[in-house]
Gaussian input, Z-matrix of N, CA and C with variables (Angstrom, degrees):
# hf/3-21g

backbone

0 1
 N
 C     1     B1
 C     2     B2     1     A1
 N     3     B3     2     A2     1     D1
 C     4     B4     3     A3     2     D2
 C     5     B5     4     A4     3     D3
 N     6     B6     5     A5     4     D4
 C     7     B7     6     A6     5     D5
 C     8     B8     7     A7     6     D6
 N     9     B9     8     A8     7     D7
 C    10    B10     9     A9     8     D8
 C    11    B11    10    A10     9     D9
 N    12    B12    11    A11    10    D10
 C    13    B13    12    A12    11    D11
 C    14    B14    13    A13    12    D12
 N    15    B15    14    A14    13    D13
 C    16    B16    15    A15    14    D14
 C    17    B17    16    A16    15    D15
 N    18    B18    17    A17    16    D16
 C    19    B19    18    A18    17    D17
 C    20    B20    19    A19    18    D18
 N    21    B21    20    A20    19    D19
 C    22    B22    21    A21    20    D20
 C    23    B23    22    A22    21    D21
 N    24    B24    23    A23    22    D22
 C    25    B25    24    A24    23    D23
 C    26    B26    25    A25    24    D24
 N    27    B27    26    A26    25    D25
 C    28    B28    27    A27    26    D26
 C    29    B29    28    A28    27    D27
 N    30    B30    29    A29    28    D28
 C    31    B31    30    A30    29    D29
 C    32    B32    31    A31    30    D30
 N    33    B33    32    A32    31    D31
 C    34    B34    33    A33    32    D32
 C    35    B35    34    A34    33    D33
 N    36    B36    35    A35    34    D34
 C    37    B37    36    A36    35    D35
 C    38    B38    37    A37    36    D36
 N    39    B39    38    A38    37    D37
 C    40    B40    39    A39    38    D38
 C    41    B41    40    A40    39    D39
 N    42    B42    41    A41    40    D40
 C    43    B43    42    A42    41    D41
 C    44    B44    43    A43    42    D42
 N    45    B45    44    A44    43    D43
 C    46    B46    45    A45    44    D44
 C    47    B47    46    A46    45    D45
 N    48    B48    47    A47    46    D46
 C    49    B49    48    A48    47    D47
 C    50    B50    49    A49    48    D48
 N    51    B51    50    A50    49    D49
 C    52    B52    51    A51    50    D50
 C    53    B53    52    A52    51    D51
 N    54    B54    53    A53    52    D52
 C    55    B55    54    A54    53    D53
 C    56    B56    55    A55    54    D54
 N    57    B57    56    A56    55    D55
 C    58    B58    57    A57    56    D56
 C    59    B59    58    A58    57    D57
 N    60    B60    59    A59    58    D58
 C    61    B61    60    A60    59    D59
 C    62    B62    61    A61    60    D60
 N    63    B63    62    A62    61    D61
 C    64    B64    63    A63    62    D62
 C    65    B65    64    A64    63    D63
 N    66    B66    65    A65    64    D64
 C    67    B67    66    A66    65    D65
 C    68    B68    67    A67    66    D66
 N    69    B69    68    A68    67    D67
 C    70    B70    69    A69    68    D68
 C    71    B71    70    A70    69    D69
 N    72    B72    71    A71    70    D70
 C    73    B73    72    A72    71    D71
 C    74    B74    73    A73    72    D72
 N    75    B75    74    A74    73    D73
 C    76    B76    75    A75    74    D74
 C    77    B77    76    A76    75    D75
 N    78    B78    77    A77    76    D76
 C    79    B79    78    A78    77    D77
 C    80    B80    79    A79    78    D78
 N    81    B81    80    A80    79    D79
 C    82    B82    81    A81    80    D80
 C    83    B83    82    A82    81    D81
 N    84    B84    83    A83    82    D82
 C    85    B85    84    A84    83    D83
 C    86    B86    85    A85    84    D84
 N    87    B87    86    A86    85    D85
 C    88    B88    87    A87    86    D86
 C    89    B89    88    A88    87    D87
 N    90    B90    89    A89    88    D88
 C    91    B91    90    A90    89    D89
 C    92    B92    91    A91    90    D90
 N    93    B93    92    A92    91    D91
 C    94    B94    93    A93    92    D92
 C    95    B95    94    A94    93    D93
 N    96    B96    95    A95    94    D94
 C    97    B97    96    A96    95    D95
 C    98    B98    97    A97    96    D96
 N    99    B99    98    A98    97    D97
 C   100   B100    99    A99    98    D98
 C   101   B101   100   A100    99    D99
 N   102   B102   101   A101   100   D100
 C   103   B103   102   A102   101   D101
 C   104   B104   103   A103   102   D102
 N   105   B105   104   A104   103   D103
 C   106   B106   105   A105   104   D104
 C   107   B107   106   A106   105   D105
 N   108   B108   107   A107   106   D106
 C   109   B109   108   A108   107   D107
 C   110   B110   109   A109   108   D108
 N   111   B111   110   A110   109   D109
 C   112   B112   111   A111   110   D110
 C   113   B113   112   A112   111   D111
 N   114   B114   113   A113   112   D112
 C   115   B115   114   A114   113   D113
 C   116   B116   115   A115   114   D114
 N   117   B117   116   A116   115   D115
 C   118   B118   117   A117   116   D116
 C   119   B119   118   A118   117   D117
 N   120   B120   119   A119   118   D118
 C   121   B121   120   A120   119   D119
 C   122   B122   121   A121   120   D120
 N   123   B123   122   A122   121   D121
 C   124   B124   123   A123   122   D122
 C   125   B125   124   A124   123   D123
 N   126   B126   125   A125   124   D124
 C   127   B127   126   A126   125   D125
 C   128   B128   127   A127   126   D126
 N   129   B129   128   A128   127   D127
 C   130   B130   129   A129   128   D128
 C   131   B131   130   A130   129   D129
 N   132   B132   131   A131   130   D130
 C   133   B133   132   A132   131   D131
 C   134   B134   133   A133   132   D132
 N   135   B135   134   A134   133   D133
 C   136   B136   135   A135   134   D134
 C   137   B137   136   A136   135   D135
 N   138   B138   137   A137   136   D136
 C   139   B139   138   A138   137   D137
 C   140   B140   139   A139   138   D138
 N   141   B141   140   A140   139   D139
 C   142   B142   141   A141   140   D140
 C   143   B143   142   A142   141   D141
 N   144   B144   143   A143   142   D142
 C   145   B145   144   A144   143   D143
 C   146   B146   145   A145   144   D144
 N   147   B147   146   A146   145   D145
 C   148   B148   147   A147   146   D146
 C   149   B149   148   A148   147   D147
 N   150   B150   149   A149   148   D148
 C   151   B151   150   A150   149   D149
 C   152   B152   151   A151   150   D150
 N   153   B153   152   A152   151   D151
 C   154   B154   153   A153   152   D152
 C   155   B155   154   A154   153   D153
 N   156   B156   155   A155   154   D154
 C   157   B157   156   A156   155   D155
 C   158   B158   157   A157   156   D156
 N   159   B159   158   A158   157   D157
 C   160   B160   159   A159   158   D158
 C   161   B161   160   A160   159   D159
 N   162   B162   161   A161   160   D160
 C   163   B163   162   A162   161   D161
 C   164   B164   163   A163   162   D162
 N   165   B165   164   A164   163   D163
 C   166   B166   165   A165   164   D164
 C   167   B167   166   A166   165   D165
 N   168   B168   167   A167   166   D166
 C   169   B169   168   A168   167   D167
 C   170   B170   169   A169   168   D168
 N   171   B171   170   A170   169   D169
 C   172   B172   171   A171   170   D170
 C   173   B173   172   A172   171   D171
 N   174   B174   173   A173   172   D172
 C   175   B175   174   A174   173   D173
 C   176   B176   175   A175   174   D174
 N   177   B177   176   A176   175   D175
 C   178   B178   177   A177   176   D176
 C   179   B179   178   A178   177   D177
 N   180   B180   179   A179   178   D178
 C   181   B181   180   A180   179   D179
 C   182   B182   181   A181   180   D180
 N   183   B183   182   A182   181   D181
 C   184   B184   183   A183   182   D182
 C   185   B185   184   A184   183   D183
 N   186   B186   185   A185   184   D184
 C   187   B187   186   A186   185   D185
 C   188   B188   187   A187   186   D186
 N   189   B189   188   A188   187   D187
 C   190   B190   189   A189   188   D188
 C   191   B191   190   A190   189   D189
 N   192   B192   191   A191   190   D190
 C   193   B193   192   A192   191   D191
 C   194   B194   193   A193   192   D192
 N   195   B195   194   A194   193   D193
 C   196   B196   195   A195   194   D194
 C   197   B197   196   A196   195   D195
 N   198   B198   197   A197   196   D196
 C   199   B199   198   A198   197   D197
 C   200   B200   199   A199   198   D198
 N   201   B201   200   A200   199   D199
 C   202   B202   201   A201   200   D200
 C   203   B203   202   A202   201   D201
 N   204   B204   203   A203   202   D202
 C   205   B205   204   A204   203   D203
 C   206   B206   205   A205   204   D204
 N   207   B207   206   A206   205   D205
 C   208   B208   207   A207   206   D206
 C   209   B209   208   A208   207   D207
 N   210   B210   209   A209   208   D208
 C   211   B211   210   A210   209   D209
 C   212   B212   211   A211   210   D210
 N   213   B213   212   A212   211   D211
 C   214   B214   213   A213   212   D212
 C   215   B215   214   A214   213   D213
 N   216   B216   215   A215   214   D214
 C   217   B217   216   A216   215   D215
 C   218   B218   217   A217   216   D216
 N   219   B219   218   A218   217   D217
 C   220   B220   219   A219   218   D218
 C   221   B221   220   A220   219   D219
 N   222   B222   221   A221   220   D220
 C   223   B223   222   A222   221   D221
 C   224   B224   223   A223   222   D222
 N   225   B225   224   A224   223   D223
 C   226   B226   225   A225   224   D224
 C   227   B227   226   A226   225   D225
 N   228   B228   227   A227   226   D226
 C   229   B229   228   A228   227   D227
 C   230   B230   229   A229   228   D228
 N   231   B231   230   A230   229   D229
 C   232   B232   231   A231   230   D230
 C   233   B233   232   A232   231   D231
 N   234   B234   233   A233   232   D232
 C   235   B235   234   A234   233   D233
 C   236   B236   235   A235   234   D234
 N   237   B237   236   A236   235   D235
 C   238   B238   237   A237   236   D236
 C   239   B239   238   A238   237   D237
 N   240   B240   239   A239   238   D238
 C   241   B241   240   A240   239   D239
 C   242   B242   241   A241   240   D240
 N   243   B243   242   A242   241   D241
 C   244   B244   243   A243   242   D242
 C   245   B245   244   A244   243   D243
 N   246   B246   245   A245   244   D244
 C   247   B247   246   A246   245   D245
 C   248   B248   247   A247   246   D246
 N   249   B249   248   A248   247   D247
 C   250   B250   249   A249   248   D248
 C   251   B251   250   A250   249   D249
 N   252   B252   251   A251   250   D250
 C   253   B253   252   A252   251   D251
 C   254   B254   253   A253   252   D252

   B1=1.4379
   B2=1.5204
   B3=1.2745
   B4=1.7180
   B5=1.6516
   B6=0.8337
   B7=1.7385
   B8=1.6000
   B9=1.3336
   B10=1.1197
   B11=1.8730
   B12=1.2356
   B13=1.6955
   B14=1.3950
   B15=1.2769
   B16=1.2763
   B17=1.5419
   B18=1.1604
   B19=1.7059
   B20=1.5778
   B21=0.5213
   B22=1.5482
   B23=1.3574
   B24=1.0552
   B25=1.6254
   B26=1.8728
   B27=1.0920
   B28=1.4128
   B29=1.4016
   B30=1.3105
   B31=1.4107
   B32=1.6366
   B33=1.1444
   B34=1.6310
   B35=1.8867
   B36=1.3866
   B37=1.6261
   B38=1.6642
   B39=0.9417
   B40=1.7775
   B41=1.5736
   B42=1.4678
   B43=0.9873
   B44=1.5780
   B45=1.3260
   B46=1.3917
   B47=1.8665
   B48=1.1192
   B49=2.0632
   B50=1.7052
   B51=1.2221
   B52=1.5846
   B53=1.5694
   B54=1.7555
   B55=0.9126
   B56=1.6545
   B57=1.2115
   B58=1.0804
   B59=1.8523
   B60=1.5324
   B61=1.3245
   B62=1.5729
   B63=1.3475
   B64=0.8216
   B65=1.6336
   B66=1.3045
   B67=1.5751
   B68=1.6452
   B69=1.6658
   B70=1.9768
   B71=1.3606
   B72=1.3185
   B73=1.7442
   B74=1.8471
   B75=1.3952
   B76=1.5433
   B77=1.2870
   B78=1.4903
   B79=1.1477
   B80=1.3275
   B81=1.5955
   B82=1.4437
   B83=1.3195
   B84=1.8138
   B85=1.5732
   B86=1.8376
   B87=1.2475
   B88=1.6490
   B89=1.8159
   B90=1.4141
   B91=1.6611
   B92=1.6609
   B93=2.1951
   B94=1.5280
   B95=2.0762
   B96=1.6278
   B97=1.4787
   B98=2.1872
   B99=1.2975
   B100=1.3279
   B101=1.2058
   B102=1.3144
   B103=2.5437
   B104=1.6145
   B105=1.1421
   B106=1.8189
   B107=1.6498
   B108=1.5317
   B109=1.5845
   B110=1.3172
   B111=1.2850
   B112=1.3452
   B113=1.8735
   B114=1.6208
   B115=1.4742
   B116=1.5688
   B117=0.9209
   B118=1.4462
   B119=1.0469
   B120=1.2358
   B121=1.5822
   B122=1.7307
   B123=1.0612
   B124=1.8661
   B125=1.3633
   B126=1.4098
   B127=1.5815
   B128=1.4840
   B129=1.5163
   B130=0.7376
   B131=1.5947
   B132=1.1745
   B133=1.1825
   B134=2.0693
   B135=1.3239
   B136=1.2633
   B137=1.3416
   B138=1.6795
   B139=1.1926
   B140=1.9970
   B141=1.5167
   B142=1.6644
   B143=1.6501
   B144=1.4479
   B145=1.8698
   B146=2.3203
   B147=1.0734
   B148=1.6124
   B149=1.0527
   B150=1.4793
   B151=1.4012
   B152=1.4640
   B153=1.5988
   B154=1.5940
   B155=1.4427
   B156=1.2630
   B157=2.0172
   B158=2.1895
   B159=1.1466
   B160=1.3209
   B161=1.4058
   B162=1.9506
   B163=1.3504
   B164=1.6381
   B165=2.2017
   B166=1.1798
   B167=1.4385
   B168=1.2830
   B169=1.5269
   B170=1.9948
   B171=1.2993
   B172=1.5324
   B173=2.0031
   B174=1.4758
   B175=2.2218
   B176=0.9242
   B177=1.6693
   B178=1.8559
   B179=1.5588
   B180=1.5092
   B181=1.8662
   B182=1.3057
   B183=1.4883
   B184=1.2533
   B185=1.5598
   B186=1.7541
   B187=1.1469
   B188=1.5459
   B189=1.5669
   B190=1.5943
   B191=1.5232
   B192=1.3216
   B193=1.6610
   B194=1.1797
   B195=1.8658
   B196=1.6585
   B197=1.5976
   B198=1.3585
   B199=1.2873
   B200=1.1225
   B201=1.6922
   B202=1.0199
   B203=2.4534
   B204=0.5632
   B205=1.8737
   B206=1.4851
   B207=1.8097
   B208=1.2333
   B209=1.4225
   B210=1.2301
   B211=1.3119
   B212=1.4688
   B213=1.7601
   B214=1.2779
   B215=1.4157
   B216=1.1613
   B217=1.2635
   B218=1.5791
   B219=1.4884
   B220=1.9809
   B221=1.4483
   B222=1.5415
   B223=1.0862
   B224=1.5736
   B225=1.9357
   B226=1.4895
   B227=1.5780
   B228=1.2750
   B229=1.5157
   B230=1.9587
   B231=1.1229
   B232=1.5659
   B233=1.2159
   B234=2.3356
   B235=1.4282
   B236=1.8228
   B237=0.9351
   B238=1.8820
   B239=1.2334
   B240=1.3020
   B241=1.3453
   B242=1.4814
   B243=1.6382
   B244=1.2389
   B245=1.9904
   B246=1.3976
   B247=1.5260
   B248=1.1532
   B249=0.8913
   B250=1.2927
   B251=2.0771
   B252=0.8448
   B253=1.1564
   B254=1.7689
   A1=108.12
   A2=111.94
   A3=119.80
   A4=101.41
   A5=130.76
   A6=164.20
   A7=96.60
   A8=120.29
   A9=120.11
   A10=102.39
   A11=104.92
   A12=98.16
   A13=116.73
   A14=129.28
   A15=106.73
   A16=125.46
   A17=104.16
   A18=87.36
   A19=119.21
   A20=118.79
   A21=126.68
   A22=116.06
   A23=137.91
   A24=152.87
   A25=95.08
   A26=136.86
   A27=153.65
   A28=103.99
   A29=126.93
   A30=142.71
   A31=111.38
   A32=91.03
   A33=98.61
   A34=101.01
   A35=108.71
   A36=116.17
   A37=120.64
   A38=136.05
   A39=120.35
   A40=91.71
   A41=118.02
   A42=119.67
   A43=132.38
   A44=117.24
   A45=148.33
   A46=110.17
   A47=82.17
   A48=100.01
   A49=101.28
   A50=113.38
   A51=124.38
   A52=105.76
   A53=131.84
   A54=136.99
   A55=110.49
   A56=127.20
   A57=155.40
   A58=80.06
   A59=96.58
   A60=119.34
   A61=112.09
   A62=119.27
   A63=147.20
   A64=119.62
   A65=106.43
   A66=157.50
   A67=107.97
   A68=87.76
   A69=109.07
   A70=96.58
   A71=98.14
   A72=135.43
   A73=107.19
   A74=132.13
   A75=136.88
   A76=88.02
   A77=115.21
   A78=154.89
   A79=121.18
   A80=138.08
   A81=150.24
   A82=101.27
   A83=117.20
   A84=105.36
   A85=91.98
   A86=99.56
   A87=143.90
   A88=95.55
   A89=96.12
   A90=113.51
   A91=115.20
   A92=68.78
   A93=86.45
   A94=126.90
   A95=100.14
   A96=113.25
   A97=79.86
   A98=120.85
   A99=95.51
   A100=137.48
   A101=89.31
   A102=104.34
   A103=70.90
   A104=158.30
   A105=123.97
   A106=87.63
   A107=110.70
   A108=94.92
   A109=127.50
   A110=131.55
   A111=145.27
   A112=84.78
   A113=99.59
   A114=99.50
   A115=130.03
   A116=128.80
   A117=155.70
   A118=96.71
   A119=138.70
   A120=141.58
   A121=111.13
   A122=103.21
   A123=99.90
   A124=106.51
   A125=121.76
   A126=108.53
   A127=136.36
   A128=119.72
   A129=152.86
   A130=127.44
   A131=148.83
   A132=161.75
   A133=108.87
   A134=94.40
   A135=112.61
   A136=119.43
   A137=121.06
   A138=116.16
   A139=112.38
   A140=89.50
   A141=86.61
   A142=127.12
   A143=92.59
   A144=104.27
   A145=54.65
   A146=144.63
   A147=104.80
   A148=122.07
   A149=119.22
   A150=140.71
   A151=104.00
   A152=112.58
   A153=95.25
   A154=123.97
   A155=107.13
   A156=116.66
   A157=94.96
   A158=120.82
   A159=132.32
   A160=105.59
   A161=93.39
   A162=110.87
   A163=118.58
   A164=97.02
   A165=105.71
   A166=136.23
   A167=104.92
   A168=105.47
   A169=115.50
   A170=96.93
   A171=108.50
   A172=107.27
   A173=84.11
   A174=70.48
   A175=146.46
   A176=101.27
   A177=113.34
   A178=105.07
   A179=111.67
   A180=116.58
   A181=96.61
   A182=132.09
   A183=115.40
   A184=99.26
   A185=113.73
   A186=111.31
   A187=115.60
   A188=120.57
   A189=123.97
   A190=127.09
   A191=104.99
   A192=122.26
   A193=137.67
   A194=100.60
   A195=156.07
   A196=78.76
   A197=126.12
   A198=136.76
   A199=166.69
   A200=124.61
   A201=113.96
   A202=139.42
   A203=66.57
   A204=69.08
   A205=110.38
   A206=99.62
   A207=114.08
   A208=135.95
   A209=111.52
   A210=131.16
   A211=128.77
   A212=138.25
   A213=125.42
   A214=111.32
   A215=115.83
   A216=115.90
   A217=118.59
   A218=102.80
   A219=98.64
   A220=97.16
   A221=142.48
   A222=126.80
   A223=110.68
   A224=104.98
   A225=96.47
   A226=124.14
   A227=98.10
   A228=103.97
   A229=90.85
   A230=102.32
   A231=114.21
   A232=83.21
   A233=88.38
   A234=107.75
   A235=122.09
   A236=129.52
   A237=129.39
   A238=95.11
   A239=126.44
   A240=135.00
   A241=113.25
   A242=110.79
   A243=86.71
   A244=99.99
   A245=122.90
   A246=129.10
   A247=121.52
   A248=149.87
   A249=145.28
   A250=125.84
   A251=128.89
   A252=118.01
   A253=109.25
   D1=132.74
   D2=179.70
   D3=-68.30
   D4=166.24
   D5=-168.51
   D6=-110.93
   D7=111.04
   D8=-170.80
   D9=-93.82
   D10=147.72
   D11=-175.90
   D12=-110.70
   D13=165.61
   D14=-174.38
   D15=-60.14
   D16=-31.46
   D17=167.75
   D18=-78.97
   D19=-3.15
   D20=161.77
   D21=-83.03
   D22=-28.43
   D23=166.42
   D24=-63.05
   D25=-69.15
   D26=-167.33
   D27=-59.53
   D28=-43.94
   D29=156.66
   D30=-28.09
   D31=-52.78
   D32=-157.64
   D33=-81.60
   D34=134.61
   D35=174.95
   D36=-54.31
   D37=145.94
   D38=-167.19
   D39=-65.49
   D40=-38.04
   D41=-171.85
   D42=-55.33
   D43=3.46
   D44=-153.22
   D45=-128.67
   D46=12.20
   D47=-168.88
   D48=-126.79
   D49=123.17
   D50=172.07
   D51=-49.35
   D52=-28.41
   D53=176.86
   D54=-138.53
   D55=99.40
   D56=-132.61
   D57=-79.99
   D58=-92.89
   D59=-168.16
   D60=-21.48
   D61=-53.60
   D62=-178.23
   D63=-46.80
   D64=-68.61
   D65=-178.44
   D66=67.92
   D67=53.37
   D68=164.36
   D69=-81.84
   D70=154.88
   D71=155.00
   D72=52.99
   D73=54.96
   D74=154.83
   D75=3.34
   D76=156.51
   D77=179.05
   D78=-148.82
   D79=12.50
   D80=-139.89
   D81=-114.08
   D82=-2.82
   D83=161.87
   D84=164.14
   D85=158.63
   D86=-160.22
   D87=-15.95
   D88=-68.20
   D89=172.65
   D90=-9.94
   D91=-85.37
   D92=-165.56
   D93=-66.57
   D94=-6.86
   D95=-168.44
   D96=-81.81
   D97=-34.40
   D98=174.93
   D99=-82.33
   D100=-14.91
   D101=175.98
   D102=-78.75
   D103=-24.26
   D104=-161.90
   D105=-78.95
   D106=-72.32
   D107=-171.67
   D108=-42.46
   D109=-37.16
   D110=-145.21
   D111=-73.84
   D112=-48.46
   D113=178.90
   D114=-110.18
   D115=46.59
   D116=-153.78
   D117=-94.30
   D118=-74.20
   D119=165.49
   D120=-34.92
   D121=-26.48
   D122=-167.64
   D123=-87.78
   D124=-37.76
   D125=162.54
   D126=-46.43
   D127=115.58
   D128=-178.28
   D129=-78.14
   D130=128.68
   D131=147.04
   D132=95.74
   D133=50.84
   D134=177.68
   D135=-136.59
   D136=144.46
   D137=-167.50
   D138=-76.23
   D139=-174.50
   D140=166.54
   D141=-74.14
   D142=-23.98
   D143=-148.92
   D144=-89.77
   D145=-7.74
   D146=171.06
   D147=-108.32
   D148=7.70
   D149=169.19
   D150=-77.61
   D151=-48.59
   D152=172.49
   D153=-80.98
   D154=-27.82
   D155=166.79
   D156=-46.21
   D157=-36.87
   D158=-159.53
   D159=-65.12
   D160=-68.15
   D161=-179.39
   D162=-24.76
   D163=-76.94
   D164=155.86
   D165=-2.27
   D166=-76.38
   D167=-164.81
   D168=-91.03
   D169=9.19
   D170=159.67
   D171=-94.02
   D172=-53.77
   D173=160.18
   D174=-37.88
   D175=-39.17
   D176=-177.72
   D177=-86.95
   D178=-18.75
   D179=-171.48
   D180=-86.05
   D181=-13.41
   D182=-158.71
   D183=-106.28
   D184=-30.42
   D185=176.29
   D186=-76.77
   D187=-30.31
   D188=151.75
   D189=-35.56
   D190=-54.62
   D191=166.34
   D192=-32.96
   D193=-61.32
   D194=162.35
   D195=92.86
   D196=71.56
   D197=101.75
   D198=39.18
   D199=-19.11
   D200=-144.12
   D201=-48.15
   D202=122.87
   D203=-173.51
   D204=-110.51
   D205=107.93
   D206=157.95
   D207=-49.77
   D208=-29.08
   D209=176.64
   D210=-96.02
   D211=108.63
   D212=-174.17
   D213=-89.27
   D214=-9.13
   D215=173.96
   D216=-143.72
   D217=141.14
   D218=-165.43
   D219=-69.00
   D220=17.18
   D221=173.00
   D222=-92.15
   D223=2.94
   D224=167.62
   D225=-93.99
   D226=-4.33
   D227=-157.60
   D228=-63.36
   D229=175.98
   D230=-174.49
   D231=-114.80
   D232=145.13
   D233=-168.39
   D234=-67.19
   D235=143.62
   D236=173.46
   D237=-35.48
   D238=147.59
   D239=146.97
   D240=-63.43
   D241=137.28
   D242=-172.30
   D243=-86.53
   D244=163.58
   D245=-170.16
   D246=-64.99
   D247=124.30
   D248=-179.22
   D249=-71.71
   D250=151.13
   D251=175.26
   D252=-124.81

């Protein structure tokens, strides 16, 4: 997966982000809809009701994609590690 740069970040519609508001985790193709799950748990400073707005719109990118997802619900994903210092 490419490293998106900031102009390439600005490019992309909010609407094209697992967390809009935010403009965490792209959704704009196959790759990046799997770094969102992989890190879904690691986002930080967002509510629940936007974790499931989140969920959502990684479902519809992944079935757009063709995707496959082990998981039907983000309550399977395994928890973030917490970081080390």
């Amino acid at each position: 997966m490419s490293k998106l740069t900031t102009e390439d970040r600005k490019e992309i519609s909010a609407k094209e982000y697992a967390f809009p508001k935010e403009k965490k985790e792209p959704l704009e193709n196959a790759a990046h809809v799997r770094n969102a799950i992989a890190r879904f748990n690691q986002v930080e400073g967002v509510t629940e009701a936007e974790r499931d707005a989140a969920w959502k719109r990684i479902q519809a990118a992944a079935k757009r994609f063709n995707v496959e997802m082990d998981e039907s619900s983000r309550k399977e994903l395994k928890p973030s590690k917490a970081k080390k210092s």
